[in-house]
C-alpha positions in Angstrom: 8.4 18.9 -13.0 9.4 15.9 -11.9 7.7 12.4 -12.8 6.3 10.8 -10.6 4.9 13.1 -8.6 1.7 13.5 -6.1 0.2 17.2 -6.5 -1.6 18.2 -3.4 -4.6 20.7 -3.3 -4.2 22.3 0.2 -7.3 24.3 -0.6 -9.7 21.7 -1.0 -8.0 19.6 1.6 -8.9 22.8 3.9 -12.9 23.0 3.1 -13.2 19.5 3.1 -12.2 19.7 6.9 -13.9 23.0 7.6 -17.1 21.1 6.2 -17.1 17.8 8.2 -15.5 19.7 11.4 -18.7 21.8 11.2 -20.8 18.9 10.2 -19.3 17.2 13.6 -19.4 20.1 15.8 -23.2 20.6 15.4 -23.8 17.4 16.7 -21.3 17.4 19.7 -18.4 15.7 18.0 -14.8 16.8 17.7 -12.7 15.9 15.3 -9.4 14.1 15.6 -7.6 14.6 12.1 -5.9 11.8 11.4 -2.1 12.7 9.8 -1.1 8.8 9.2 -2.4 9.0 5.6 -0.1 11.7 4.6 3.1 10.6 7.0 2.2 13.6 9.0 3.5 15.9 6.0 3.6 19.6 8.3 2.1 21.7 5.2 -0.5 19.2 5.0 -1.4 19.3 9.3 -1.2 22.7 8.8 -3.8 22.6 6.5 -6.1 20.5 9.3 -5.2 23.3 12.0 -6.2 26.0 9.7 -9.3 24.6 9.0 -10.0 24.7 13.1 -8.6 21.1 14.5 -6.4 20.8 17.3 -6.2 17.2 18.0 -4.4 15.1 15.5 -4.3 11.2 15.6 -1.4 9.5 14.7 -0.2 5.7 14.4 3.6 6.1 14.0 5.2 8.4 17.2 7.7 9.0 14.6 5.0 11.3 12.8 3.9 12.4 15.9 7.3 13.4 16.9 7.5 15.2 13.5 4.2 17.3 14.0 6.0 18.5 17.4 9.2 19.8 15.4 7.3 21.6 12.9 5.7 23.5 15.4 2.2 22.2 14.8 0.0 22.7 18.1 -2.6 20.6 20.1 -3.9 17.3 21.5 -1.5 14.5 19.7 -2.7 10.9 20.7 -1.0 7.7 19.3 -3.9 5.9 17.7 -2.2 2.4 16.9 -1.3 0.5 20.5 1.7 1.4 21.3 4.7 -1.4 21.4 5.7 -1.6 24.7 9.4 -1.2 23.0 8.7 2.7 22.8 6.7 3.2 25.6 9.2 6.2 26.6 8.8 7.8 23.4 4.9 7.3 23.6 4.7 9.4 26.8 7.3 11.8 25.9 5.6 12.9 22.2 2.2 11.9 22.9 -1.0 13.2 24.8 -2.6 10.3 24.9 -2.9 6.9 23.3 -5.2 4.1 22.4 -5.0 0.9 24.3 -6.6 -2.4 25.4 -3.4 -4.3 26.7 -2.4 -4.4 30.4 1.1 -5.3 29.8 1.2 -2.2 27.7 -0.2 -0.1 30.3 2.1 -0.8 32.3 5.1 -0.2 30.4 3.1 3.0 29.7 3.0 3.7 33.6 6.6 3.0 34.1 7.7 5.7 31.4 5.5 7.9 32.9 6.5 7.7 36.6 10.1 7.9 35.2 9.3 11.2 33.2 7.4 12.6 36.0 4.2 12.9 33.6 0.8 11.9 33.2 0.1 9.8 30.4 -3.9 10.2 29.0 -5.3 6.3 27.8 -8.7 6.0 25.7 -9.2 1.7 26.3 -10.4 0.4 23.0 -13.5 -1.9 22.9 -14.0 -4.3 20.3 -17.8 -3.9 18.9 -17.5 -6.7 16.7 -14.7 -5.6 13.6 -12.3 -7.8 15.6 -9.4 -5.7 15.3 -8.1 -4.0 18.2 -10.0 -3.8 21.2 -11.3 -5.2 24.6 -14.2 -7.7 24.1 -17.5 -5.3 26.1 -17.3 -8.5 28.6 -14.0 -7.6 29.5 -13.6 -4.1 30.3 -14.1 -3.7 33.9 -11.6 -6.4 34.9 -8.8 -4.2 32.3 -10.8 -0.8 33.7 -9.8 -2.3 37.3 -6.1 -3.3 36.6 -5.7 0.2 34.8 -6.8 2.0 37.9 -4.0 0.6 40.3 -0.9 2.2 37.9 0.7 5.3 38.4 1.4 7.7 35.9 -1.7 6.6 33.5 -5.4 8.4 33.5 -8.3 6.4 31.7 -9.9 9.2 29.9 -11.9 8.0 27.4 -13.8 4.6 25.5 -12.9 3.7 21.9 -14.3 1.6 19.5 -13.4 0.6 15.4 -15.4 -0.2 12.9 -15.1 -0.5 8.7 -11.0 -1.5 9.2 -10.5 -4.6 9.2 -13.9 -6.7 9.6 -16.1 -4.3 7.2 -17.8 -4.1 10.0 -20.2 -1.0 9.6 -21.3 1.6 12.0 -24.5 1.3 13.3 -26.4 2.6 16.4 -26.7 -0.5 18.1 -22.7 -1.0 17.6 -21.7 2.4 18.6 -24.4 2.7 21.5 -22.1 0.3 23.5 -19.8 2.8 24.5 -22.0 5.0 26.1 -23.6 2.1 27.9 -20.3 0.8 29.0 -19.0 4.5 30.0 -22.4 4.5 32.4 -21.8 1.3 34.2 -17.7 2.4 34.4 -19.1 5.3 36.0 -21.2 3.4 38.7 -18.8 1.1 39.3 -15.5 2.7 39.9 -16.5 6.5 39.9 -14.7 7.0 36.8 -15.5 10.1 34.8 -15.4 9.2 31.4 -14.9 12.3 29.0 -14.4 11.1 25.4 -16.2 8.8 23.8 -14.2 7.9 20.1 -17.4 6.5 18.5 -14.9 5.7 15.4 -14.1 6.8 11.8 -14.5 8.5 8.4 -17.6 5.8 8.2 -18.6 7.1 11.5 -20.2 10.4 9.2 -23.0 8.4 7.7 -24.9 8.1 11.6 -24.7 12.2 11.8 -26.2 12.7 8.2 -28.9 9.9 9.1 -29.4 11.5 12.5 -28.3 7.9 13.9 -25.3 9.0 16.4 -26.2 7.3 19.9 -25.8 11.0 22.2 -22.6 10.7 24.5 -20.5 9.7 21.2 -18.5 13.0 21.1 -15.1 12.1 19.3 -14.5 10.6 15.5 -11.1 9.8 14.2 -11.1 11.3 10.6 -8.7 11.0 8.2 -9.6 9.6 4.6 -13.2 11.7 4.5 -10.7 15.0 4.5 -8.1 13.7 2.3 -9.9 12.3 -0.2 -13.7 13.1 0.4 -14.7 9.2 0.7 -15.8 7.1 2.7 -14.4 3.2 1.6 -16.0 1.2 4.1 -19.7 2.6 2.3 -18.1 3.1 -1.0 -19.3 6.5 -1.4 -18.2 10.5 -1.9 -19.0 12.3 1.0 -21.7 15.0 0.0 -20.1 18.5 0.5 -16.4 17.6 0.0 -14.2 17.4 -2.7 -13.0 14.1 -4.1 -10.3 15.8 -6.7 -7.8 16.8 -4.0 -4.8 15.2 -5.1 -3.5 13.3 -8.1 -0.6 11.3 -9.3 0.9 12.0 -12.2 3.4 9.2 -13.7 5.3 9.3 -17.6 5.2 7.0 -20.3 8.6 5.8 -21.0 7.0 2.7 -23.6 4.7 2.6 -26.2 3.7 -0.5 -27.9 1.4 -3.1 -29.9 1.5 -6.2 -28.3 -0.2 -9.9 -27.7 -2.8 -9.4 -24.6 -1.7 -13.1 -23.5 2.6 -14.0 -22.8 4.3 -16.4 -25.1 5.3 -19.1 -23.2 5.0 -20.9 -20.2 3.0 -19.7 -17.5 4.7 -19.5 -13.6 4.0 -17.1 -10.9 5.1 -13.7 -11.3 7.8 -11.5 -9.1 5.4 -11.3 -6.5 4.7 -14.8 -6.3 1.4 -14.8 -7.9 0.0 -16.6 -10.8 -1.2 -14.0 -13.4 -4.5 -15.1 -16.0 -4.9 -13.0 -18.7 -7.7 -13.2 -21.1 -6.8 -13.4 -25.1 -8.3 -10.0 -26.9 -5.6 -10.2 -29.7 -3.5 -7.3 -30.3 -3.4 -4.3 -28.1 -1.5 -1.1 -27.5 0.3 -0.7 -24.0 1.8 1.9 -22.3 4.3 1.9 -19.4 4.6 4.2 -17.3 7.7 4.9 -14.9 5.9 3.4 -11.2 5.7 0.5 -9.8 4.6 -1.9 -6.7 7.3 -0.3 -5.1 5.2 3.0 -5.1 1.7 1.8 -5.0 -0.6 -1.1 -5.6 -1.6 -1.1 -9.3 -5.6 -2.1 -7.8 -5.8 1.4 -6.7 -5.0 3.5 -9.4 -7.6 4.8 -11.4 -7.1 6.3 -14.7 -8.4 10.3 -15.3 -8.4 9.7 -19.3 -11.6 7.6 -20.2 -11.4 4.0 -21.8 -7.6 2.9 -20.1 -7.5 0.3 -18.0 -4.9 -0.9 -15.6 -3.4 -3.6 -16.4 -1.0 -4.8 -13.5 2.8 -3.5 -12.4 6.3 -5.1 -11.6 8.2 -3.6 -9.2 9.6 0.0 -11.3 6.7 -0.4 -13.9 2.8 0.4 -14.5 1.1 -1.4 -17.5 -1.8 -0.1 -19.2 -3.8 -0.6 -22.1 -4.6 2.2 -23.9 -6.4 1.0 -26.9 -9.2 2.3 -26.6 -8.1 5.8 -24.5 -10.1 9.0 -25.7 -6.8 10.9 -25.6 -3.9 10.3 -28.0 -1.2 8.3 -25.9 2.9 9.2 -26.6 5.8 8.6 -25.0 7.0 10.8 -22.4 3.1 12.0 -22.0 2.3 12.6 -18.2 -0.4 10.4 -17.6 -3.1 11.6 -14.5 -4.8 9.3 -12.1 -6.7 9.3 -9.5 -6.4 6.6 -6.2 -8.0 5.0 -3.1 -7.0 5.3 0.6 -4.5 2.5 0.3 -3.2 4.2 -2.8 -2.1 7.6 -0.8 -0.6 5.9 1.8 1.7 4.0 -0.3 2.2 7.1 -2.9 2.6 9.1 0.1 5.0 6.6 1.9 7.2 6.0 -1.4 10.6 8.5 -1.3 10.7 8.3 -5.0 6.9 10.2 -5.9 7.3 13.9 -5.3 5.3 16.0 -3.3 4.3 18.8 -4.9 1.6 21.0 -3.1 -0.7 23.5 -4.7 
């Protein structure tokens, strides 16, 4: 087979979402699976719509558009704000789509009068994270705007957590939507029917018994993929964390100084590298580089290698101390993060292979 390549379990991709779609359903939330991670591969959705889901989340239309084509079926909703560049492509492959700009919204309503269609909005709320969102404070005035467009139905609240603030999910943060959907509801007579309490990190409040009731809607992507939850650092009890791995070839095989001879300036990537002297070592490089995936979030399925940092084409390792003989052209297994799919999965040059 080809090197480098990223094998795909479909299986345990499949009972990882049959187990938290269940674990969500018993408490009165659907799932949204989330097909950005995997560039909206079709045999990998189709995995998701075996498994029972039939709303899939998306933050490129260009995936969205590609779920379409290959025939995959249900809600599809746009879950980055859409630019108002491609508001006609927004409404034409999307459902519905997250947003907390007016100028948007109204792009959005133009494209919809124009296509004679009704285009579904959930308005983002920012709980705190500070990443997208309306501040609470806010709302009604974007709520009231929203109302007076054509083409446009406010269907639903959303909120993010665990992104880009760390922020976790809590009761207190989460309880804001429902209280905000209640006072939308006295104020304008606004049925509110989804209420997108958030993410993968979102699980934790249903094992703890914590989800405020009214949240009926997570978006969840990286606890079926990969069985994890990042923002809590933890495996998700009941799912499988081995469902994929990359698999990259030694192509060099040497003893060398742990510290460069020479000069020290920045590196390719504009950096300035410190490495620590531990005499002579033996290194491996492996055929993947930065170009593929950040070296950070790799992590090595033979015990006692360590990562050592990548170029652009090339992964270096020491393999001193590895518990399993190291040679060259050896395919070499490791395992990754969420940031680490969605490069691997973004590069053309890993292979998909799917098992």
């Amino acid at each position: 087979m080809k090197c480098p390549r990223l094998v795909v379990d479909l299986g345990k991709i499949k009972k990882n979402a049959i187990y938290i779609k269940d674990l969500c359903s018993r408490n009165g939330v659907e799932v949204m699976g989330v097909t950005k991670g995997f560039c909206a591969h079709p045999v990998i959705a189709k995995a998701f719509y075996e498994a029972g889901i039939r709303n899939f989340g998306d933050s490129r239309i260009k995936n969205i558009k590609k779920l379409r084509e290959a025939g995959i079926r249900g809600e599809m909703t746009l879950i980055r704000i859409p630019m108002i560049s491609e508001s006609d492509e927004v409404v034409k492959w999307a459902d519905t789509s997250l947003n907390s700009q007016i100028e948007v919204l109204e792009a959005l309503s133009r494209s919809a009068a124009d296509q004679g269609k009704t285009h579904k909005v959930i308005l983002m709320v920012d709980v705190g994270d500070l990443r997208e969102g309306v501040l609470p404070e806010d709302l009604k005035d974007l709520v009231g705007d929203a109302l007076k467009l054509k083409g446009i139905k406010i269907t639903g609240l959303g909120c993010n957590v665990g992104c880009f603030g760390g922020v976790l999910p809590t009761r207190e943060n989460t309880r804001i939507l429902v209280n905000l959907a209640e006072e939308l509801q006295k104020e304008f007579n606004l049925s509110i029917k989804v209420l997108s309490g958030g993410s993968t990190c979102g699980i934790t409040l249903l094992e703890k018994e914590e989800l405020p009731r009214g949240i009926n809607q997570f978006r969840i992507g990286e606890g079926i993929l990969l069985g994890r939850d990042s923002t809590g650092n933890r495996d998700i009890p009941g799912t499988y964390q081995d469902t994929m791995k990359l698999i990259a070839e030694v192509v060099e095989l040497k003893e060398k100084p742990s510290v460069p001879v020479g000069e020290i300036g920045k590196d390719a990537f504009g950096n300035t590298p410190i490495f620590e002297d531990r005499g002579i070592r033996k290194r491996a490089i492996l055929a993947i580089g930065r170009q593929d995936v950040d070296p950070e979030n790799l992590i090595p399925l033979i015990k006692g290698v360590e990562v050592l940092g990548a170029s652009s084409d090339h992964l270096i390792l020491d393999v001193t101390d590895s518990e399993k003989e190291v040679s060259v052209g050896m395919e070499f297994p490791f395992r990754f993060t969420y940031g680490g799919m969605l490069r691997l999965m973004t590069s053309e040059y890993v292979e998909k292979v799917f098992i």
